[in-house]
C-alpha positions in Angstrom: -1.7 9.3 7.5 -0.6 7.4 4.8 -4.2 7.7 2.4 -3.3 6.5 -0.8 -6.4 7.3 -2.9 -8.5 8.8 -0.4 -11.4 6.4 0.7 -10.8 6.6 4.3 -10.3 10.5 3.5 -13.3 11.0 1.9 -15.6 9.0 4.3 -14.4 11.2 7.5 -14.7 14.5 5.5 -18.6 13.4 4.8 -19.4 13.0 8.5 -18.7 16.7 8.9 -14.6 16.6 10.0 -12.2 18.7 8.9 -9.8 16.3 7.4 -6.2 16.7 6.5 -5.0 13.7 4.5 -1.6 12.8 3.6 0.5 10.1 1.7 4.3 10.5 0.6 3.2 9.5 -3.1 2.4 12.3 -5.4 0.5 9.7 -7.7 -2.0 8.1 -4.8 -2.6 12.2 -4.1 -3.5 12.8 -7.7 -6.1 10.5 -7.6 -7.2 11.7 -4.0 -7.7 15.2 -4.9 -9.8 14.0 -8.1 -11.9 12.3 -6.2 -12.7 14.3 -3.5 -13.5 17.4 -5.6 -16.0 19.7 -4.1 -15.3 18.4 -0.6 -14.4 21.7 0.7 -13.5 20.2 4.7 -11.1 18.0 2.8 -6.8 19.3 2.0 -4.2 17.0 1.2 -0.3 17.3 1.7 2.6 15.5 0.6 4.3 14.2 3.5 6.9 11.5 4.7 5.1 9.0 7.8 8.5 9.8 9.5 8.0 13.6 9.3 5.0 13.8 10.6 6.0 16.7 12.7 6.2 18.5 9.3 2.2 19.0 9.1 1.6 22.4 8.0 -0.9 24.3 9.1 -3.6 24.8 6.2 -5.2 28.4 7.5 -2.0 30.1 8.6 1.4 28.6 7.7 3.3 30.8 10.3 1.1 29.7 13.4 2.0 27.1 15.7 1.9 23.5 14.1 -1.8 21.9 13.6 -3.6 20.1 16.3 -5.7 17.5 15.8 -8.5 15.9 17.6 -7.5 12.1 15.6 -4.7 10.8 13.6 -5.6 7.9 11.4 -3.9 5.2 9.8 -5.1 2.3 7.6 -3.9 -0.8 5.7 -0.3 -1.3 7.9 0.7 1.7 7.0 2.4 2.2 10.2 4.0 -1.1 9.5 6.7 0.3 7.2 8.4 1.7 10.0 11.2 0.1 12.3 10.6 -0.1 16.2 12.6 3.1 16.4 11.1 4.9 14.2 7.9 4.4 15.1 8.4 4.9 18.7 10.0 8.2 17.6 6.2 8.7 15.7 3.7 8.2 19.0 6.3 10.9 20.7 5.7 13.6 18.0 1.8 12.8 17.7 1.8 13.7 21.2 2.5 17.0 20.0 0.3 17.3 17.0 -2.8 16.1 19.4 -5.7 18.1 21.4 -6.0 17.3 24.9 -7.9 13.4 24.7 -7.2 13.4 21.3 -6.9 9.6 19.7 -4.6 7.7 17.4 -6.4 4.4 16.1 -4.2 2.6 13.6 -4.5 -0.5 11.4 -1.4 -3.0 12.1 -0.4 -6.1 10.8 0.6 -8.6 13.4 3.3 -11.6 13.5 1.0 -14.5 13.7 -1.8 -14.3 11.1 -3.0 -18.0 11.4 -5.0 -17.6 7.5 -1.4 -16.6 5.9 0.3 -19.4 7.8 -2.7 -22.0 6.4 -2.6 -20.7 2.9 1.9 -20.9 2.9 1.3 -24.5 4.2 -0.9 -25.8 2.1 0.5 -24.1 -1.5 3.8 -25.9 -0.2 5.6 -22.1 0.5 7.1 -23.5 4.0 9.8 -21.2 3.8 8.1 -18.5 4.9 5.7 -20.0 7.2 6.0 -17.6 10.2 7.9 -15.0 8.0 6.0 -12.1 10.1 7.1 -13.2 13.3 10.7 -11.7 13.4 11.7 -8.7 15.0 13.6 -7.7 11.8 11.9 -6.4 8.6 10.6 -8.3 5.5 11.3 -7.4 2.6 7.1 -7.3 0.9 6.5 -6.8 -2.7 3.8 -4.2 -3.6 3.3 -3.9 -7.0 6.5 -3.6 -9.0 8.4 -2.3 -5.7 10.1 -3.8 -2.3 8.9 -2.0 0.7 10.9 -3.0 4.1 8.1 -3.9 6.1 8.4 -4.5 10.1 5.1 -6.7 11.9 3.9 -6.0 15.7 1.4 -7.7 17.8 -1.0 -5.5 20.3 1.3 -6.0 23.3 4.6 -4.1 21.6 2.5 -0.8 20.6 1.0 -1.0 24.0 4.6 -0.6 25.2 6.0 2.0 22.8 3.0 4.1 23.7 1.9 3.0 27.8 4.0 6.7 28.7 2.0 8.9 26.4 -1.5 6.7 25.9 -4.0 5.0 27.3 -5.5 1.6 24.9 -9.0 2.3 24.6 -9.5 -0.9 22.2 -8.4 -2.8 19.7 -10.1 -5.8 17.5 -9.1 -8.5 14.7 -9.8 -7.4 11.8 -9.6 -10.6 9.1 -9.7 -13.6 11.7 -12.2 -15.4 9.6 -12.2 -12.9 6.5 -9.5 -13.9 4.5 -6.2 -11.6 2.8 -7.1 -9.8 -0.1 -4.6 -11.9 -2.3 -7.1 -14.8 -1.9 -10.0 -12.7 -3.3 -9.2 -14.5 -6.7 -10.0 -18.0 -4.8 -13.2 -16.9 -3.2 -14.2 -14.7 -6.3 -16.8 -17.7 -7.4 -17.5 -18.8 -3.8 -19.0 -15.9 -2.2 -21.4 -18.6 0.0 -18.5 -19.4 1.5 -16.9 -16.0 1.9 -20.7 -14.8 3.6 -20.2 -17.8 6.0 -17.0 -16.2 6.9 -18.1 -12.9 7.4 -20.9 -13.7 9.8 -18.3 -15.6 11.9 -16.3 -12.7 11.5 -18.9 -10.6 12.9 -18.9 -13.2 16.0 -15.6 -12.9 16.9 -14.7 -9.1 15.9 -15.0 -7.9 19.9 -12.8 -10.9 21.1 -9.7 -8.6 21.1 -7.3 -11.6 22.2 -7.5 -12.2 18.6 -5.8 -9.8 17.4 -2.1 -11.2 17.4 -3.6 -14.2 15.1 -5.7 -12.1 12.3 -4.6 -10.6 9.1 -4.9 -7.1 10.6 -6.2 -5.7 14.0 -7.2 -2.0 14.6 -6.2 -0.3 18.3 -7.3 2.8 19.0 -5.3 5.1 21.9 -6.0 8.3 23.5 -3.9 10.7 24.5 -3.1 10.5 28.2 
């Protein structure tokens, strides 16, 4: 779900999977499909996060809907959705899922401590703690405004504790810092190797996920 240009895509389809890869934005596809040419295990599809149940099925369009043995999601992807709809989201993947099949996601939580360092310190204090709300934020991405929602670990764990099981989740950028500091670090990459080895040291703790940039949790299907 949601795979923009197709890294994540691309990467599964080479370990042998059968991959179907979608994104709502005909551009981001575009550039998918170009890349991937020749990857024969690899189809893409046009398609709305909120209609996921809309998944075709790529052999035979008049059979049943797809199953799958994963659904992926990278990047916060899932964090353009409101509670509502994406509660309504982990009740159609049920649907779209083998029997143990997984969903591991990439969320960004409410309280990531490098974000809330880096508004202090550039004087932004208005939007110190600007992810922890329960309403959306409005986030500019380029030259657009996408309504963007933040949960921590224990909220998914409660959409989804009917349907799924948490098998794990982990920080991801507790120590790492946001991409839109890369420009800071671009000349200090001793200091952005220190952090990466203690990123690597604390990448298990999974208490850290409500305080990093991102955390991944993975859930199978109960």
């Amino acid at each position: 779900m949601n795979c923009g240009t197709g890294e994540d895509a691309i990467w599964f389809a080479k370990k042998g999977n059968n991959v179907l890869a979608t994104d709502i934005s005909k551009k981001m596809l575009a550039v998918a499909q170009q890349k991937s040419k020749g990857i024969t295990n690899l189809k893409f599809q046009q398609l709305d996060i909120n209609n996921i149940e809309c998944i075709t099925n790529q052999e035979n369009l008049s059979d049943n809907p797809q199953k799958f043995d994963l659904i992926f999601s990278n990047f916060g992807g899932l964090n353009c959705l409101s509670k509502s709809q994406l509660k309504l989201y982990f009740d159609i993947a049920t649907k779209l899922l083998n029997k143990d099949g997984r969903i591991i996601c990439v969320f960004m939580p409410k309280n990531c401590l490098w974000e809330n360092k880096y508004l202090f310190l550039t004087g932004k204090w208005k939007l110190l703690f600007r992810r922890n709300t329960k309403k959306s934020v409005d986030v500019q991405i380029t030259n657009s405004i996408v309504k963007t929602w933040y949960y921590n670990p224990n909220e998914i764990l409660e959409l989804t504790k009917n349907k799924f099981k948490l098998e794990h989740q982990n920080p991801i950028g507790f120590f790492i810092p946001p991409s839109y500091l890369e420009p800071f670090f671009k000349n200090k990459i001793w200091m952005l190797n220190c952090l990466n080895w203690m990123e690597k040291k604390v990448n298990q703790l999974s208490f850290l996920s409500k305080y990093s940039d991102h955390y991944i949790i993975r859930l199978q299907l109960k």
